[in-house]
C-alpha positions in Angstrom: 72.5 21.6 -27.7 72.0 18.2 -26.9 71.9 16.1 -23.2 72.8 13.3 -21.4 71.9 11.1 -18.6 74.1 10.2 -15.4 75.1 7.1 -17.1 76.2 8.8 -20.5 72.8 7.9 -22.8 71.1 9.9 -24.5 68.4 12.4 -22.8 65.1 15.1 -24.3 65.7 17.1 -21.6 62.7 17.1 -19.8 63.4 15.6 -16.4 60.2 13.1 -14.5 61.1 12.6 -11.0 58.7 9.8 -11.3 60.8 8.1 -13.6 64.1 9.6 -14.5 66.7 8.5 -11.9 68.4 11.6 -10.0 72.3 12.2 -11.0 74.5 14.5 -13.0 72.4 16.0 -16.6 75.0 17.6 -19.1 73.8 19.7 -21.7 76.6 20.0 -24.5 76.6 22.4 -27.2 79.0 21.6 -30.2 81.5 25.1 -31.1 82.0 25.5 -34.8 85.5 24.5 -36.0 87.8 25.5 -34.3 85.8 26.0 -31.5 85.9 23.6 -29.0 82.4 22.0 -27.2 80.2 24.2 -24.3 79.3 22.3 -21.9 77.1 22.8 -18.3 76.0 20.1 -15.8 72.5 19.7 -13.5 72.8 18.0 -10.4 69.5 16.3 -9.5 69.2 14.8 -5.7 66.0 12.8 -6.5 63.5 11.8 -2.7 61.3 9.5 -2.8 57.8 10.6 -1.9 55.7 9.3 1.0 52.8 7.2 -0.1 49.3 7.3 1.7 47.6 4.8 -0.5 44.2 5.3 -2.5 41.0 6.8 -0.9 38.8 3.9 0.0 35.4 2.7 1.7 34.5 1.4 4.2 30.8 0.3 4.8 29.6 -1.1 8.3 27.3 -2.8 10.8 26.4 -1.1 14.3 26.7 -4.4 15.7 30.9 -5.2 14.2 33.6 -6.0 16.0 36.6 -2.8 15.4 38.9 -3.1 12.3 41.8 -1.0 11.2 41.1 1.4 9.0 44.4 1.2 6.6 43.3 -2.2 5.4 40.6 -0.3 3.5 43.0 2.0 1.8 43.6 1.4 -1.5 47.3 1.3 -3.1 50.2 0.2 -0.9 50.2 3.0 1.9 53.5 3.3 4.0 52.9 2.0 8.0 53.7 5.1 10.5 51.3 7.7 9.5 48.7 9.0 11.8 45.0 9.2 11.2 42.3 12.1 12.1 38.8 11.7 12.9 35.8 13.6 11.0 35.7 16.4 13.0 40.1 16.5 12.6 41.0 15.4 16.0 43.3 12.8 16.3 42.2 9.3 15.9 44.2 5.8 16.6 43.3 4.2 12.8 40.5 0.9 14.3 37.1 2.1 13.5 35.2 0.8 16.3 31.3 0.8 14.9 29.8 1.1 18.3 31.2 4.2 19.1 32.8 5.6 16.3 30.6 8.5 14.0 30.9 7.5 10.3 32.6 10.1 7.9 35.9 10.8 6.6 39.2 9.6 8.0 41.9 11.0 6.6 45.6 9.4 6.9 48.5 11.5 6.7 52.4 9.7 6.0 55.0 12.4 6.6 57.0 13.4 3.4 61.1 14.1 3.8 62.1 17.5 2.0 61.2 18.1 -0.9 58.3 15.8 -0.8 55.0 17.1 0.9 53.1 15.1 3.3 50.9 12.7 1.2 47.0 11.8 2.8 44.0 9.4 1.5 40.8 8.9 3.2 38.2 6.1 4.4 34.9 7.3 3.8 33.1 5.4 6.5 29.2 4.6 6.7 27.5 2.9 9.4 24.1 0.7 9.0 21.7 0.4 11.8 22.0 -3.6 13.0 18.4 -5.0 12.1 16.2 -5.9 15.2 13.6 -8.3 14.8 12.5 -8.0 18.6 12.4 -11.0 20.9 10.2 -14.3 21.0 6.6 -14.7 21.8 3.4 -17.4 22.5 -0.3 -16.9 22.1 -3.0 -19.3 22.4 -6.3 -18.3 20.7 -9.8 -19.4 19.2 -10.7 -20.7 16.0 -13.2 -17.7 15.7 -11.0 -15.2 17.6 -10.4 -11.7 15.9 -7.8 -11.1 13.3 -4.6 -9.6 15.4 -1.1 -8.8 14.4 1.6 -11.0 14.8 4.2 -8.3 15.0 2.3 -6.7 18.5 3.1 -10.7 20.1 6.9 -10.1 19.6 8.9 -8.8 22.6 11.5 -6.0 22.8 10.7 -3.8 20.2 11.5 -5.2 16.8 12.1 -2.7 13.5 8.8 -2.4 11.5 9.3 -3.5 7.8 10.4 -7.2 7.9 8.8 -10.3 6.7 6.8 -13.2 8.1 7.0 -17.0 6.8 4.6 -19.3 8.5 5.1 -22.9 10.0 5.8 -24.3 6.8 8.3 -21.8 5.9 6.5 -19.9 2.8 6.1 -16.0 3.3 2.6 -14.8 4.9 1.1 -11.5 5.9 1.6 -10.2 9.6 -2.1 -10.7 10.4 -3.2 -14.2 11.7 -6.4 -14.8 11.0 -8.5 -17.6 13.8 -9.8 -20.2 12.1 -7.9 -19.6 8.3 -4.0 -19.2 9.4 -2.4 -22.0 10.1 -1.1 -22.6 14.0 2.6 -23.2 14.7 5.9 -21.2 14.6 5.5 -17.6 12.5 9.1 -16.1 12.1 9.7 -12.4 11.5 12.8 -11.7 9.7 13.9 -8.3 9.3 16.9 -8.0 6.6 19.9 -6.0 7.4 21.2 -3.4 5.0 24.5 -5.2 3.6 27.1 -5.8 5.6 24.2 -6.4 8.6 23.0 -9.7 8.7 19.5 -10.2 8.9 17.5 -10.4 12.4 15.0 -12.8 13.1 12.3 -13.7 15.9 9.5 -16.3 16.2 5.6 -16.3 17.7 4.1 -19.5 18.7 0.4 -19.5 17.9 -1.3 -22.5 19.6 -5.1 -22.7 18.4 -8.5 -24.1 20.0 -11.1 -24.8 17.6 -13.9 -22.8 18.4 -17.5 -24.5 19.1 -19.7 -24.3 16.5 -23.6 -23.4 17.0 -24.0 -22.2 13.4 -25.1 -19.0 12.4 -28.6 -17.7 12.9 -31.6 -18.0 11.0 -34.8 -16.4 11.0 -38.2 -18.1 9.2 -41.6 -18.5 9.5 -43.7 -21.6 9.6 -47.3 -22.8 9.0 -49.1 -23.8 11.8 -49.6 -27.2 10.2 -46.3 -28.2 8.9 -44.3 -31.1 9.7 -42.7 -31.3 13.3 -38.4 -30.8 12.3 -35.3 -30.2 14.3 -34.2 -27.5 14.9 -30.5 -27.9 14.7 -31.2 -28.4 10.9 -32.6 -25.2 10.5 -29.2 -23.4 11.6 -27.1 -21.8 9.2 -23.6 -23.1 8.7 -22.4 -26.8 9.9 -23.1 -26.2 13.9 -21.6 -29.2 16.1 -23.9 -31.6 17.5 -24.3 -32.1 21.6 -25.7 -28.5 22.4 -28.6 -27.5 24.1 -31.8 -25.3 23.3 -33.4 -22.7 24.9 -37.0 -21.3 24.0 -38.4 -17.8 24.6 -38.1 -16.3 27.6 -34.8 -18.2 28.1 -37.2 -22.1 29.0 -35.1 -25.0 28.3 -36.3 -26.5 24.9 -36.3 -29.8 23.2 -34.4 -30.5 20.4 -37.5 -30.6 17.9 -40.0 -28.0 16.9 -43.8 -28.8 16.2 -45.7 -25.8 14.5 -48.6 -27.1 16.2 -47.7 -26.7 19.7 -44.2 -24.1 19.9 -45.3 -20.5 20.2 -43.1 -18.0 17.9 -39.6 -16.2 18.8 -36.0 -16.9 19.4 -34.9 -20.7 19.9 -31.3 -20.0 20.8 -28.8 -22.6 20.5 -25.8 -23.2 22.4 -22.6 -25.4 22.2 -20.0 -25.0 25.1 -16.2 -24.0 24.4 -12.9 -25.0 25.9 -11.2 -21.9 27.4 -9.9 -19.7 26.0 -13.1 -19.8 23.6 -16.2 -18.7 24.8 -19.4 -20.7 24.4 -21.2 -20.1 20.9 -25.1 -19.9 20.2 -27.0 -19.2 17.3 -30.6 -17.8 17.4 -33.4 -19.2 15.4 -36.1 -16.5 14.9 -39.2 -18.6 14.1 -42.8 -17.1 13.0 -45.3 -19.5 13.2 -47.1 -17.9 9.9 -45.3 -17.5 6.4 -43.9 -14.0 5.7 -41.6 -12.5 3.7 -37.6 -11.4 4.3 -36.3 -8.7 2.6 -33.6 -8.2 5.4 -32.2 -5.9 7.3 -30.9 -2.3 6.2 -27.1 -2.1 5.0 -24.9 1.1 4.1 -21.7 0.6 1.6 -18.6 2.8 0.9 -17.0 2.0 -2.4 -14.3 3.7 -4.6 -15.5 4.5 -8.1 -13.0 2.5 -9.5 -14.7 -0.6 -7.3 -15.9 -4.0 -9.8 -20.0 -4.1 -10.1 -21.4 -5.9 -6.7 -25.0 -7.1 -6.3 -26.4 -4.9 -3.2 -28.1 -8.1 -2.3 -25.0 -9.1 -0.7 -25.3 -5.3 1.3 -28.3 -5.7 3.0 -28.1 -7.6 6.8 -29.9 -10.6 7.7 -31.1 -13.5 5.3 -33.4 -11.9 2.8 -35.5 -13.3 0.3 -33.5 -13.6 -3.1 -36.8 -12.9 -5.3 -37.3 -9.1 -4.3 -37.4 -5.8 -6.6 -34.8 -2.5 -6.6 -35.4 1.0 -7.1 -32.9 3.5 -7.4 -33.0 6.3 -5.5 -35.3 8.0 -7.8 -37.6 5.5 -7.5 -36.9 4.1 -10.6 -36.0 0.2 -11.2 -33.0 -1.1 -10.9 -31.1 -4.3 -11.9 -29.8 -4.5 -8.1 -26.0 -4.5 -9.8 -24.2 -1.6 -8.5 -21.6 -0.1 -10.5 -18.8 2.4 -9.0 -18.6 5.2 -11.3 -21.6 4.6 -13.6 -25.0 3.9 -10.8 -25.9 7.1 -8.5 -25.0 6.7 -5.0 -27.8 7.0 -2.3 -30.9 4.9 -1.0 -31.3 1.8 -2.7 -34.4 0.2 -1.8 -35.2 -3.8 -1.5 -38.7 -4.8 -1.9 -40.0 -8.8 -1.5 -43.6 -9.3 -1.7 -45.4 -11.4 0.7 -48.8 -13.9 0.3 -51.4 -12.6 2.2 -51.9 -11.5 5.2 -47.8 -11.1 5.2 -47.4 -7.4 3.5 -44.4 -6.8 1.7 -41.2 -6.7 3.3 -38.9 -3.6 2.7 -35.2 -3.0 3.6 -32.4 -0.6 2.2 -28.6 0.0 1.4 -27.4 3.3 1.0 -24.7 3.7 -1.1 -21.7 6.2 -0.8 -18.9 6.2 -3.4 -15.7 8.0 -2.9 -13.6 9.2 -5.8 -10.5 7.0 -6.6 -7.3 9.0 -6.2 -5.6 10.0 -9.3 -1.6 10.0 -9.3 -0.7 10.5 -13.3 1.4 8.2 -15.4 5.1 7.1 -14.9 7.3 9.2 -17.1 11.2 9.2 -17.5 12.8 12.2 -18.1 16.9 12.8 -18.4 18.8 15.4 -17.1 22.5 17.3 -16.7 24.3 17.3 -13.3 24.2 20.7 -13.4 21.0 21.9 -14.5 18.7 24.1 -12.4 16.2 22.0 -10.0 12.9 20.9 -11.7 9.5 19.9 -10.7 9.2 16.5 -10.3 4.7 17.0 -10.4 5.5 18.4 -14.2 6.8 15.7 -15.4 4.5 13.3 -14.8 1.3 12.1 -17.5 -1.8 12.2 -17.3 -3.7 14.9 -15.1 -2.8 14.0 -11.4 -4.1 15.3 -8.7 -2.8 17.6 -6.4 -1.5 17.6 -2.6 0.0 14.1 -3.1 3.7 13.5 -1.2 6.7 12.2 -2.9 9.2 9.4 -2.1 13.3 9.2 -3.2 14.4 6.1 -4.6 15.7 5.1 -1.2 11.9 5.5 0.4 12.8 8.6 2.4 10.6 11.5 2.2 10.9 13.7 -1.1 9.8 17.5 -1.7 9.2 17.1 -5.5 11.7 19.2 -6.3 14.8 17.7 -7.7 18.2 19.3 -7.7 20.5 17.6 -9.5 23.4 19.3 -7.3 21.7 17.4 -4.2 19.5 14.4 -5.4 20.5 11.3 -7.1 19.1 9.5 -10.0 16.5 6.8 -9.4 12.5 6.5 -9.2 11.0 9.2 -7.3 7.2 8.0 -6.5 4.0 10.5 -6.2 1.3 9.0 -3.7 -2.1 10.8 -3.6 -4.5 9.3 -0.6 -7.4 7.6 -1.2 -10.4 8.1 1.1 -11.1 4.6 2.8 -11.6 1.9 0.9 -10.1 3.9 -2.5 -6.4 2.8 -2.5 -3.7 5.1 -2.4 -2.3 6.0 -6.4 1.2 5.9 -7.3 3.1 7.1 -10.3 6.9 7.3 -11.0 9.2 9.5 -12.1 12.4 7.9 -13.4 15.1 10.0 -13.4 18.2 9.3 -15.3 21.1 12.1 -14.9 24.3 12.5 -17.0 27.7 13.7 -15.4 28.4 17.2 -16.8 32.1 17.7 -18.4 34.4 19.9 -16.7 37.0 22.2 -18.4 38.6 23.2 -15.4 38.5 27.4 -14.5 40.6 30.0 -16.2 43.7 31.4 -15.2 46.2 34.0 -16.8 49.7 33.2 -16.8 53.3 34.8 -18.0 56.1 32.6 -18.7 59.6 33.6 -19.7 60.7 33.1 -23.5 62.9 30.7 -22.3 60.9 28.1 -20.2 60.8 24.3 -21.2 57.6 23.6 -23.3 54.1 22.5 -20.8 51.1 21.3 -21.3 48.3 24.3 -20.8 45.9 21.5 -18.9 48.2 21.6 -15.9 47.7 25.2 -15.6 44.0 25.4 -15.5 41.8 25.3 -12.5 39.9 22.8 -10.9 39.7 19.1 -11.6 39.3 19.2 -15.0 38.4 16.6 -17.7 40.9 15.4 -20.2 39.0 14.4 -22.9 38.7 18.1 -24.4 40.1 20.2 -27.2 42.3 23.6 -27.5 42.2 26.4 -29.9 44.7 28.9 -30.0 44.1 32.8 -30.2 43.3 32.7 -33.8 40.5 30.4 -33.9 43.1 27.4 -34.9 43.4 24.1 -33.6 46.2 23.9 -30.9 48.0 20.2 -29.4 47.8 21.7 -26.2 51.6 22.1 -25.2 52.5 25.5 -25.1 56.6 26.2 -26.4 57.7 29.7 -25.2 59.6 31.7 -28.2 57.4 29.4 -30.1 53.9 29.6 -29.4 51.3 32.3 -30.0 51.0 34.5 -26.8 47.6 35.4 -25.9 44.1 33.4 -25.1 44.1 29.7 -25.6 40.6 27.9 -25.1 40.0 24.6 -23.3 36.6 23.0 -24.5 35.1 19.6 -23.2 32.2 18.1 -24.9 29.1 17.3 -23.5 26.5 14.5 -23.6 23.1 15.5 -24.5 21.4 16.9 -22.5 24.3 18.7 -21.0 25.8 21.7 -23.0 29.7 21.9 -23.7 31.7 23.0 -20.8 34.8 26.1 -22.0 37.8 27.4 -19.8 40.7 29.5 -20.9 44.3 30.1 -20.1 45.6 33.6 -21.3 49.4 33.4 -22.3 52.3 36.2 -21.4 55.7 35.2 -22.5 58.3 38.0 -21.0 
């Protein structure tokens, strides 16, 4: 037989509320001659369905003012409906980021019979308001100790943010007397999008610190020319000081090898607060005799640079000495991480008679540098079984480092592709001081595994309208597969009852390497 529509066109027969108007369907079928025409009627009373909008996001800041939540819903959802919270208690639809938890909101429009209710959600996420504490002043001395700008902020600012100095380029967080430059240092710490960023300032006011050089120690024949002794300081020491002798005597600015006994001639320049007063020590012998300076002890990594242990040893030596290794053997006085033995190093200058020679030392101790691996990338299937994220990496790393996610949180090494996401995933093994810590990274790159649904058995009467077997399977799943019908054959996928082969029809999706095909079935009864 044939049908019609409510205005008299032609119809296939297959009614779509969604776009097939409701009304009076007649199916007609024409009598052979003389019979006349059988004909039957459908009434369709056609509702139209409530309409929630689209699920949608919503990310915030602790710090925003409330805002409704249906302006985040995708679509155009119908006014009236009523919202619940996360935890499915009733909720009034104006996220308030203050006191609101993030999560799900779900919002529900009532549907008139036949229509079910229809509900989309806001998935909601807070981010922390940055806080880059409040301001701070400090006034210090040119030759103060290194301190940390963050520790002059009030409140108590977020760790992790940045530092520009007075003339607005970035700097470190330490302030170092004498090399940083005084003024305003602001600390900005950047908000996770939306947040904006947070930032407070420290005022550093700097005195210059006096200057009495650094100390020297000599020695002197008796019959050498009178000198002063501000010229035989080390370093650029301001002028207007005064000198003391041994014994703490007040001294004259000049020395004459003649006349001044031997010791410490201690200068001393005075400071405006908050700096203290500064003196240097001249250690004068009044006979010549060697320096080979004082003892020194090193800790390097093995992957250090060469260094001259000259530049270990304490005091001024003499630069025209001898090394021995700590065999005894001699030595260049170039120390190489990871190629010269670690231990006693001994300095050796040689002095003119009646001086005998000068001796001093630097022991050596070098740590091994850390060894994390190589980066590697691998690829992987959303579904695959969790792997171990130290396997993957080159090299030969060593073990009893800690992991990082892509995100900087804490990581067990174990990735599950069910729980983590993609991303670089970054081993850090701990160097013993001064060896830097080693890093290596795993790049992990996963591809979505297809889904063909799960299986189901139906039975359908011979005289049902045609379907498409997709609908009936389980699950969510992909339409991007193939069918084959019981025999092995290819099959379109609509199923025409009467028509169609009864028995087990098989749904197969593809997948992209790495990830294996994915295979559902539907088995077919026709009664």
């Amino acid at each position: 037989g044939s049908w019609t529509g409510p205005g008299g066109g032609a119809f296939g027969g297959t009614y779509n509320p969604a776009v097939d108007p409701g009304g009076v369907y007649t199916y007609t079928v024409s009598g052979p001659s003389p019979c006349p025409d059988s004909v039957a009627t459908v009434t369709i009373a056609r509702t139209v369905a409530p309409n929630a909008g689209t699920n949608g996001t919503l990310t915030a800041c602790s710090d925003d003012d409330p805002e409704p939540l249906i302006d985040h819903l995708g679509g155009t959802p119908d006014a009236g409906g009523t919202w619940t919270a996360p935890g499915g208690g009733a909720f009034a639809g104006t996220f308030d980021p203050a006191s609101d938890p993030p999560g799900v909101y779900t919002y529900t429009v009532s549907g008139t019979p036949p229509c079910s209710n229809a509900s989309a959600t806001v998935t909601v996420g807070v981010n922390t308001a940055p806080d880059a504490g409040s301001n701070g002043t400090i006034t210090v001395c040119s030759n103060a100790a290194s301190f940390n700008l963050f520790g002059q902020l009030g409140g108590s600012p977020d760790g992790g943010g940045a530092w520009t100095g007075p003339g607005g380029g970035a700097v470190s967080a330490t302030y170092v007397p004498g090399s940083s430059t005084p003024g305003v240092y602001t600390y900005t710490v950047n908000g996770l999008p939306p947040c904006t960023n947070a930032s407070a300032q420290v005022t550093v006011d700097q005195v210059q610190a006096p200057n009495a050089g650094t100390n020297r120690s000599f020695a002197v024949c008796s019959d050498d020319a009178v000198f002063d002794l501000i010229d035989e300081l080390g370093g650029t020491p301001d002028a207007g000081g005064s000198w003391t002798g041994p014994g703490g005597v007040p001294h004259g600015p000049s020395f004459d090898p003649a006349t001044d006994v031997s010791g410490a001639y201690t200068y001393t320049v005075t400071g405006n607060a908050p700096c203290a007063n500064a003196s240097a020590t001249l250690t004068i012998t009044v006979r010549a005799a060697p320096n080979a300076g004082s003892d020194g002890t090193i800790t390097v990594c093995s992957d250090d640079a060469s260094f001259s242990l000259l530049s270990a040893l304490g005091g001024t030596p003499a630069g025209n000495g001898t090394w021995t290794d700590p065999g005894g053997d001699p030595f260049s006085g170039t120390f190489q991480p990871g190629a010269s033995q670690a231990g006693v190093y001994t300095y050796t200058v040689t002095g003119q008679a009646p001086c005998t020679p000068a001796v001093a030392t630097v022991t050596v101790t070098v740590n091994t540098a850390p060894d994390a691996g190589n980066n590697a990338s691998i690829s992987i299937c959303s579904d695959d079984a969790p792997l171990d994220l130290f396997a993957q990496l080159g090299g030969a790393p060593d073990a009893g480092g800690s992991w990082t996610a892509p995100g900087g949180a804490p990581h067990s090494g174990s990735y599950d592709p069910a729980l983590d996401g993609p991303g670089a995933y970054t081993y850090t093994v701990t160097g013993l001081a001064p060896c830097d810590d080693a890093s290596a990274v795993v790049t992990v790159s996963e591809v979505e595994a297809p889904d063909a649904g799960t299986s189901v058995v139906i039975s359908v009467c011979s005289n049902d309208g045609s379907f498409s077997l997709l609908g009936q399977l389980g699950g969510t799943p992909d339409n991007t597969g193939s069918w084959t019908a019981p025999g092995g054959g290819a099959f379109g996928g609509t199923f025409v009852p009467g028509t169609s082969q009864t028995g087990l029809y098989t749904y197969t999706v593809p997948g992209s390497p790495p990830c294996s095909n994915a295979v559902s079935t539907v088995d077919v009864s026709v009664v």
